[in-house]
C-alpha atoms as one frame of an Amber mdcrd trajectory, in Angstrom:
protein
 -10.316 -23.372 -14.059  -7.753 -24.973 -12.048  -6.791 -24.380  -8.170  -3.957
 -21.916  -9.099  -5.515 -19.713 -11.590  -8.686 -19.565  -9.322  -6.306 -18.413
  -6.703  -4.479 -16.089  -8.046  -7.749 -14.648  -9.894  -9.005 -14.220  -6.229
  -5.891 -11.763  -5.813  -6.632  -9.884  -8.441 -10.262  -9.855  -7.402  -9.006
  -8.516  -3.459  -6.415  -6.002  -4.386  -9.171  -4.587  -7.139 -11.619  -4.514
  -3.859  -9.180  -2.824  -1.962  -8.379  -0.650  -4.229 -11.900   0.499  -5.515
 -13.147   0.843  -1.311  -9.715   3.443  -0.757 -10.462   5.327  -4.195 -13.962
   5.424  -2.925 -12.985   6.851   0.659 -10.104   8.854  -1.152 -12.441  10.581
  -3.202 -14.740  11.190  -0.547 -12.307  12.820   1.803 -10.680  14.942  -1.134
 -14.755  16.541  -1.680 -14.681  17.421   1.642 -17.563  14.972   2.409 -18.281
  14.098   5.988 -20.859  12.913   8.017 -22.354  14.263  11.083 -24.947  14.021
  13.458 -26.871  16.452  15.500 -27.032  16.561  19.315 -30.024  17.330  21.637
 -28.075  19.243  24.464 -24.831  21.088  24.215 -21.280  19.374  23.947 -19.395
  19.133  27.175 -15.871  20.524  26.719 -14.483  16.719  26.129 -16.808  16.227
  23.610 -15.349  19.516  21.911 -12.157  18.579  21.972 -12.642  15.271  20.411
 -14.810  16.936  17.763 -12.237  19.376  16.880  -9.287  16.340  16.832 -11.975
  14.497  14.686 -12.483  17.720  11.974  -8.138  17.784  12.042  -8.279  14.684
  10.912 -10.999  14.610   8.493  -9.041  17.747   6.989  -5.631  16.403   6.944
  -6.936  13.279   5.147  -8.636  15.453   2.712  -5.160  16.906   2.174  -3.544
  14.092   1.323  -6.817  12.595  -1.162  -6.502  15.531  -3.061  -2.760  15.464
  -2.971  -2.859  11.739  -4.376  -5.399  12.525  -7.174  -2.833  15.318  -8.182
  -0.364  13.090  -8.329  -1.881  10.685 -10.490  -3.157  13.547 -13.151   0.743
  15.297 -13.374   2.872  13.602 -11.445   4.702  14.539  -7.784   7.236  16.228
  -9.709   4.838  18.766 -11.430   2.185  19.318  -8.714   2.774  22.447  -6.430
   1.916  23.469  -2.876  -0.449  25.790  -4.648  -2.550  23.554  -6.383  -2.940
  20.919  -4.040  -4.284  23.956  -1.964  -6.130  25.128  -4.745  -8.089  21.819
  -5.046  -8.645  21.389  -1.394  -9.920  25.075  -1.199  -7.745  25.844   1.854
  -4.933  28.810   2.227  -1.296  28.274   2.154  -1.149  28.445   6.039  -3.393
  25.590   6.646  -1.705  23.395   4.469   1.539  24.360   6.572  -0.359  23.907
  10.059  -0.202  19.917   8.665   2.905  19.397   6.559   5.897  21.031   7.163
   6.804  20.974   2.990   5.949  19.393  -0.261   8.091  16.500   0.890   5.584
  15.720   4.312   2.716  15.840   1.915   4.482  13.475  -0.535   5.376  10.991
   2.019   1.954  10.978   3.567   0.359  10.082  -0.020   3.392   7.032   0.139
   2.333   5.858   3.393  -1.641   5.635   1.966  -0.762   3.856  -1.417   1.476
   1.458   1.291  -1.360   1.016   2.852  -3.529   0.424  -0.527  -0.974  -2.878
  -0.391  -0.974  -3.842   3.099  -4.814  -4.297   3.357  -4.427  -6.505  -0.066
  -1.893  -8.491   1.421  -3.956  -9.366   4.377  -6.935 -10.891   2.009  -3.970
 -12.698   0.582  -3.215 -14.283   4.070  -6.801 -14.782   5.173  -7.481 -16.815
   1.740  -4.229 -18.606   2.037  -5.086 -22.557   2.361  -3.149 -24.560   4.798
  -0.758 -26.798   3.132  -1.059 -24.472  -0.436   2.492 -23.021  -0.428   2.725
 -23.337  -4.379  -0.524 -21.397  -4.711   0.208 -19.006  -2.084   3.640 -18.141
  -3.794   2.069 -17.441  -6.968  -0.655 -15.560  -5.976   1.353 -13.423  -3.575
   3.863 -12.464  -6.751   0.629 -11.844  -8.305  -0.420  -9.387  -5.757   2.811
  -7.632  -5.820   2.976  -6.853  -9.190  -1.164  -5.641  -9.121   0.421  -3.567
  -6.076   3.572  -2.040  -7.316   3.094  -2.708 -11.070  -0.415  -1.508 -11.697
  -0.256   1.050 -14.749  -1.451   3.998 -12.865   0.113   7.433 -13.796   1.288
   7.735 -10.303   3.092   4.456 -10.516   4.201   5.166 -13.830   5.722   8.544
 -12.720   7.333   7.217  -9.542   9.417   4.918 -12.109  10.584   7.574 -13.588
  14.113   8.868 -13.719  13.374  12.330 -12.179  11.183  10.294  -9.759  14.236
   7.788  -8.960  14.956   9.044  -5.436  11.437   8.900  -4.495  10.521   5.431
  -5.845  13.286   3.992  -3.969  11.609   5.701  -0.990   8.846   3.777  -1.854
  10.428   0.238  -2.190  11.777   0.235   0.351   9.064   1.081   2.935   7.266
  -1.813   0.940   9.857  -4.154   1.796   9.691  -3.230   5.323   5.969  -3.302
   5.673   5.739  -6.279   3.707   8.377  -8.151   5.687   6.823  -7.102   9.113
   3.757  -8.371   8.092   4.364 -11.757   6.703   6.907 -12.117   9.695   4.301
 -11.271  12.080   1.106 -13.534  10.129   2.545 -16.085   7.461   6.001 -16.988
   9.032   3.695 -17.884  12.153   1.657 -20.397  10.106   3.678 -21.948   8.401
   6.143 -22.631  11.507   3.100 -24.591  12.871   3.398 -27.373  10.090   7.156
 -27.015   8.892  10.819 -26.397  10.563  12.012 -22.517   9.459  15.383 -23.334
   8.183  16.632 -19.573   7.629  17.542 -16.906   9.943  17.525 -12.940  10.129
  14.344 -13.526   9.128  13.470  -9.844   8.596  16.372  -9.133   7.014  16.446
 -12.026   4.269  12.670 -11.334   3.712  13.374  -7.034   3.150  16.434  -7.955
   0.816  14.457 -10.893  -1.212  11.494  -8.181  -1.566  13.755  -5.812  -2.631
  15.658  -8.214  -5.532  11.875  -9.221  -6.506  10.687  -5.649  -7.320  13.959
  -4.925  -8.976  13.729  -7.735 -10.869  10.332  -7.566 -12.459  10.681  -3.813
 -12.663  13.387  -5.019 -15.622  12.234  -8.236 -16.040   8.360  -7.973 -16.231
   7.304 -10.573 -18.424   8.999 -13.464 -16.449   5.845 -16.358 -15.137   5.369
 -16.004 -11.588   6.067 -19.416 -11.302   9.597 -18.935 -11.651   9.525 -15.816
  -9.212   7.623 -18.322  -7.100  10.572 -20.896  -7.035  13.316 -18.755  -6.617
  11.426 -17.476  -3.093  10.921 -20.899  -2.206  14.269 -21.410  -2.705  15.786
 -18.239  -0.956  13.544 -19.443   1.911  14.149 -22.740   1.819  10.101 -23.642
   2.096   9.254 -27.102   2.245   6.358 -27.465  -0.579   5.494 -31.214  -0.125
């Protein structure tokens, strides 16, 4: 197997990790599942408080587990208020004490399939190899589409047309995240060994992110070699 397949095997292999350890936690969190541990004398009023924060959180994350696996059976656009609620096993007013609407809830699940990617994308960089830029291109277009592409039903249903406003939510907070961190990690990196010959470097890298999701959205049986080149050549990367 050569260099390039291995590596871009190895990003299937992280986001799939990633992936499986979230559904795991997600699935955890939507059962209601937690752990404690008793306590020999009684809590000072600190230690109350901190428990109480901890069981807001535990329940607000439960929330938005159970909101996610809704959304992959039917779809955001045909899961309620009520049966998210249902699922959980909590009333109406609890739900409200931590989202305002359907749309908080619905942004919250966003932020954790955003995060899903993020965590990928940081195997990515920590398996980069110095001097690798071709096989760091392809296995990072690789990543993205496992990320973005991945034939889940909530993917699928984000795509959709009556989904159209919310998937372009979605994108975009991708390109932003995406951008900040490979600003923040890879830029730095690669400025050690080569000269950065663009500038508004957050902007160029949020619009190229943007084209390259639009473009295999329509286009999704180009190689990712050739989505490889054209970023090399939007960002003018030196791959000698």
């Amino acid at each position: 197997m050569s260099k390039t397949a291995t590596t871009e095997k190895r990003a299937s292999t992280d986001m799939t990790r990633v992936v499986d350890t979230r559904t795991a936690h997600r699935r955890a969190s939507a059962s209601g599942k937690t752990t404690t541990s008793s306590q020999a004398t009684p809590p000072t009023a600190s230690a109350t408080k901190r428990k109480r924060a901890s069981r807001s959180s535990n329940r607000r994350e439960q929330i938005i587990a159970t909101a996610r696996e809704l959304y992959e059976e039917a779809g955001p656009a045909h899961t309620t208020v009520q049966d998210i609620t249902n699922r959980v096993g909590v009333t109406r007013s609890l739900f409200y004490h931590y989202f305002p609407n359907k749309d908080a809830i619905t942004s919250a699940v966003l932020d954790d399939m955003i995060e899903d990617y993020v965590e990928a994308l940081a195997f990515w960089n920590d398996e980069r190899q110095e001097g690798k830029v071709d096989n760091a291109l392809r296995s990072v277009v690789r990543l993205l589409r496992l990320g973005l592409f991945e034939q889940s039903p909530l993917r699928i249903a984000l795509a959709s047309d009556e989904n159209a406003a919310l998937y372009l939510d979605f994108v975009n907070r991708v390109a932003h995240h995406t951008a900040t961190f490979i600003i923040e990690t890879t830029v730095q990196d690669y400025a050690k060994l080569h000269e950065i010959r663009i500038q508004h470097l957050y902007e160029t890298f949020y619009i190229l992110i943007l084209g390259v999701i639009g473009y295999l959205r329509t286009h999704p049986d180009t190689p990712d070699a050739v989505i490889a080149d054209v970023i090399a050549q939007t960002l003018y990367l030196d791959r000698s």
